[in-house]
C-alpha positions in Angstrom: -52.2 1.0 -54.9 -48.9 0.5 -56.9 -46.7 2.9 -58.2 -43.6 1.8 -60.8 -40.0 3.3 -60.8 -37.8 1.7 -62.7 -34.1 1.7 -60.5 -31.6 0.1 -62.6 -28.6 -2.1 -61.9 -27.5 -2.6 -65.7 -27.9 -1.4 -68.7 -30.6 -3.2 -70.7 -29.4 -4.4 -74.2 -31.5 -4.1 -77.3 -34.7 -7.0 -77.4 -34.2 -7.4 -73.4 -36.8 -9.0 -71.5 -38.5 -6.1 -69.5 -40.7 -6.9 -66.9 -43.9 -7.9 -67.1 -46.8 -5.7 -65.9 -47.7 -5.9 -62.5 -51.5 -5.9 -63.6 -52.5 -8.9 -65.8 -55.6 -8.3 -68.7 -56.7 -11.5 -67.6 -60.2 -11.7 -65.2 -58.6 -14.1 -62.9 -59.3 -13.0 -59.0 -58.7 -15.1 -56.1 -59.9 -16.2 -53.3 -59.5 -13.8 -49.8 -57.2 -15.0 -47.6 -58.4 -15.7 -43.4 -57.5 -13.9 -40.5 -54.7 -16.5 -39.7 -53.9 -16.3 -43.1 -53.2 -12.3 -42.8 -51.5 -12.6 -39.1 -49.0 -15.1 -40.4 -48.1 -12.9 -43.0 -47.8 -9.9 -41.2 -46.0 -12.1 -38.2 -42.5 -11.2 -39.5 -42.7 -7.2 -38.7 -42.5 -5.7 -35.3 -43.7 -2.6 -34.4 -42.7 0.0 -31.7 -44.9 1.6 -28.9 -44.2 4.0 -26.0 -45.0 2.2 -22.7 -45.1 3.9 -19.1 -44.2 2.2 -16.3 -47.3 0.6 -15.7 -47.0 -0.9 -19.4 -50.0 1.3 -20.4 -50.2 3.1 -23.9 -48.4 6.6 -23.8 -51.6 8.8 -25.2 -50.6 12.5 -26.8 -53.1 15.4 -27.4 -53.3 17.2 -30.8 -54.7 20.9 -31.1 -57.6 20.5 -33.1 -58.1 16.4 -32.1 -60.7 15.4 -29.6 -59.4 12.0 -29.3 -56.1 10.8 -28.0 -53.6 9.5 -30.5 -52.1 6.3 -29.8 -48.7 5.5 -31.9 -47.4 2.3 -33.2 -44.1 2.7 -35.2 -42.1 0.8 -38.0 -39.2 1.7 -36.5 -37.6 2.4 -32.7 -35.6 5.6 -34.2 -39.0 7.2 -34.8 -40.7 6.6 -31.6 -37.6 7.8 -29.8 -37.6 10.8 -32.4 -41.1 12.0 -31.3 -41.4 10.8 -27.4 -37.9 11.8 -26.6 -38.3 15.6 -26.8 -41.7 15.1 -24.5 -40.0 12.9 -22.0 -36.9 15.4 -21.8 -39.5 18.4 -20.7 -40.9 16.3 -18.0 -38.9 15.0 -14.9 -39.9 11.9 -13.6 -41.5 10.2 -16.6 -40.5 7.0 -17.0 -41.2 5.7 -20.3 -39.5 3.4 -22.7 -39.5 2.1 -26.6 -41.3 -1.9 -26.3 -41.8 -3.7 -29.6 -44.9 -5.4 -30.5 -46.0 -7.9 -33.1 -47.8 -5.9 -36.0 -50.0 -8.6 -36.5 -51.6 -8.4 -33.1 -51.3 -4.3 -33.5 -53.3 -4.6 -36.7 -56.2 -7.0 -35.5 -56.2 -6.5 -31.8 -56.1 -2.5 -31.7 -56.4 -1.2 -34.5 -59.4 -2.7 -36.1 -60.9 -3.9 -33.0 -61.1 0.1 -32.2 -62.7 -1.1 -28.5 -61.5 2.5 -27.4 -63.5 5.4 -29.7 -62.0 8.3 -27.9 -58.4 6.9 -29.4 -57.6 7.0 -32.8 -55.0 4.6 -33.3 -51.9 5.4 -35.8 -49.5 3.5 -37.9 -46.5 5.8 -38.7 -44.2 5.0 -40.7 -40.2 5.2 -41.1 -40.3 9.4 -42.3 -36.9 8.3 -44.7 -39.5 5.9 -46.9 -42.6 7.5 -46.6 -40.4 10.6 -48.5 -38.7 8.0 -50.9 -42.1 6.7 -51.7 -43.9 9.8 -51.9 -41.0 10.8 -54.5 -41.3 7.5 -56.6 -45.0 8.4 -57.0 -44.2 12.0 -58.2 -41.8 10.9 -60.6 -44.0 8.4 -62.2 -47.1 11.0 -62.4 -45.4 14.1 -63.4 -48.5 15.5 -64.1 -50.5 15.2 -61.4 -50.4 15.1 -57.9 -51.1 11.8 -56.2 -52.8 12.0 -52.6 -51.0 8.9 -51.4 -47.7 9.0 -49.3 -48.4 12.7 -48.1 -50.1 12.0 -44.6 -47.5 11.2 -41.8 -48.9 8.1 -40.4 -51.2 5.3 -41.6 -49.9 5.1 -44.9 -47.0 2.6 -44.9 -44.6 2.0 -48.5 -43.9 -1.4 -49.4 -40.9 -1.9 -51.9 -40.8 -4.6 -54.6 -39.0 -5.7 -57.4 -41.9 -7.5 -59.5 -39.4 -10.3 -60.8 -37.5 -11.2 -57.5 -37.9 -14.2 -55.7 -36.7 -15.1 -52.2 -36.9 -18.7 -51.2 -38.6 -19.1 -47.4 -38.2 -21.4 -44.5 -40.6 -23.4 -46.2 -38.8 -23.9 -48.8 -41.2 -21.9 -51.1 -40.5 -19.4 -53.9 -42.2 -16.1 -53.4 -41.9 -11.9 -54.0 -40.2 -10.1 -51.1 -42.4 -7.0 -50.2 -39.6 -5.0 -48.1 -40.7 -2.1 -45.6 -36.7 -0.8 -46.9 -35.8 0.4 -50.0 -32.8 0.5 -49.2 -32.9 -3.6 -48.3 -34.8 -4.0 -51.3 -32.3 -2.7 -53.3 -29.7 -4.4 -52.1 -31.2 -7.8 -52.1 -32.3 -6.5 -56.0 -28.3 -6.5 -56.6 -27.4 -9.7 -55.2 -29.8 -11.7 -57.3 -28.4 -9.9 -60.3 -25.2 -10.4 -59.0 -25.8 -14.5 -58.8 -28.5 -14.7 -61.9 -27.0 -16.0 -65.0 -29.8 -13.7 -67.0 -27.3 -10.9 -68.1 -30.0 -8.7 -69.4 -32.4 -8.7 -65.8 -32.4 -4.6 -65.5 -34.4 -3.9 -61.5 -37.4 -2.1 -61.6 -38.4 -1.2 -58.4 -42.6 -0.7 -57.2 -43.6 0.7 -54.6 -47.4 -0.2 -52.3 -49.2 0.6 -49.7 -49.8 -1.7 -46.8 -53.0 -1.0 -45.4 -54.2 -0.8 -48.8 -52.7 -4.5 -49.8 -54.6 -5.5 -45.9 -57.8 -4.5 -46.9 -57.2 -6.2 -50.5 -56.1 -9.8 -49.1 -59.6 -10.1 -47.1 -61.9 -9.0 -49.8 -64.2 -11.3 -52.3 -62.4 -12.0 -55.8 -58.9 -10.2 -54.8 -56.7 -9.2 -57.7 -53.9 -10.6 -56.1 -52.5 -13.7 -54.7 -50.9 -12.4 -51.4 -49.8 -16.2 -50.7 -47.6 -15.7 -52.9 -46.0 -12.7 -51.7 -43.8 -12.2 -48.1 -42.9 -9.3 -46.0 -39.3 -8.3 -44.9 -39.1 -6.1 -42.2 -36.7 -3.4 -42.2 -33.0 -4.5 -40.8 -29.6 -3.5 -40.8 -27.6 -4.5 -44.3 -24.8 -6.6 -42.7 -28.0 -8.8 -41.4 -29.8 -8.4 -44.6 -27.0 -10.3 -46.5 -27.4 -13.4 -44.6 -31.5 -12.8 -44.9 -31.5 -12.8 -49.0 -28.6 -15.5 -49.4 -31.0 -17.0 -51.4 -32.7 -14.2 -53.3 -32.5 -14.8 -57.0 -34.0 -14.2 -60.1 -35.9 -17.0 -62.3 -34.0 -17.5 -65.3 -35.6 -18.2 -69.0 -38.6 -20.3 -69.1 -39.1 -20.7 -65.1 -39.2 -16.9 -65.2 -42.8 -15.8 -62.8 -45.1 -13.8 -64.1 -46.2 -11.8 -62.2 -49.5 -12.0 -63.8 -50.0 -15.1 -61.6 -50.2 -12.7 -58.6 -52.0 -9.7 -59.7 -55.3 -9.4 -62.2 
């Protein structure tokens, strides 16, 4: 499920502090987490869908498909990207972009499944489904990893395993950004503010429906309470987002071996 590409922000010195592995040697597994558990997590992301004027689902047709295929986008660019041509060819269609709450996407449609001549899609943002599926080459020269090649249902997540963003709640816990690009930048604020001169970003990259299907089964290998998702956002609003991103310093540095096995 997770793939490691180290993106660094400075050099490391000799005897720094790299780290740790984002799989523990320890047995430890935890509990699953709910349904209400899961929907509050995934409450922070919307997703995009292409509506007709009667607010019903805009179905397309694939050669070779005997179902419909129903759409639900991480981003508005990418809906408008595929409808838009479609729309352009036929006069009179009056469709438009409407966002949606993944969380009610994920449970509601998706899984539910109460229509079995649709198959439902998840697509992601093309720009970090490429910048994932490059992150996985590069870490397994040799080989040729399946994941991030399909153009829908396989959706990166981006991490830095030692970042910490501090929630409403007032709580401590790993950002898991739909963005590279936001998790970089939040990645170079904390170093910016951390007084740990020798924190060198290493950036991981998951897959979502993967981690889904992982946070409801028996003895998980991750604690995905202690984990939140960003949703993907412009950088001048990112800045105000991760104000409070930083990195733990010495001793209160977090494992992450307290979130995965």
């Amino acid at each position: 499920v997770f793939c490691s590409n180290a993106i660094a922000f400075s050099v490391p010195k000799e005897g720094t502090r790299q780290p740790t592995s984002l799989f523990s040697s320890t047995s430890e597994t935890f509990r699953p987490m709910s349904r209400a558990d899961v929907e509050n997590w995934l409450a922070t992301v919307p997703v995009y869908a292409v509506l007709d004027e009667t607010q019903g689902l805009v179905l397309l047709q694939e050669e070779g498909n005997e179902k419909e295929i129903a759409n639900f986008f991480l981003s508005p660019e990418t809906a408008q990207a595929l409808y838009s041509p479609i729309k352009q060819k036929n006069e009179g269609i009056n469709w438009d972009v409407s966002q949606l709450g993944l969380a009610q996407v994920w449970f509601d449609i998706i899984l539910a499944n109460e229509a079995p001549d649709v198959e439902y899609r998840l697509v992601p943002d093309p720009k970090q489904l490429e910048t994932a599926r490059k992150m996985v080459e590069q870490n397994s020269p040799n080989e040729s990893p399946e994941i991030f090649k399909a153009r829908y249902n396989e959706i990166p997540l981006f991490l830095d395993q030692r970042l910490r963003v501090k929630t409403e709640s007032g709580e401590d816990k790993v950002p898991m950004y739909l963005s590279l690009q936001n998790c970089m930048s939040t990645c170079q604020q904390a170093m910016e503010a951390s007084s740990d001169s020798d924190y060198q970003s290493e950036i991981s990259v998951a897959e979502l429906t993967s981690l889904l299907d992982q946070m409801q089964t028996e003895r998980a290998e991750c604690d995905f309470r202690e984990t939140v998702l960003i949703p993907s956002m412009p950088e001048i609003d990112q800045k105000k987002e991760t104000s409070s991103a930083k990195i733990p310093d010495g001793p209160q540095l977090m494992s992450t071996d307290d979130l995965w096995d």
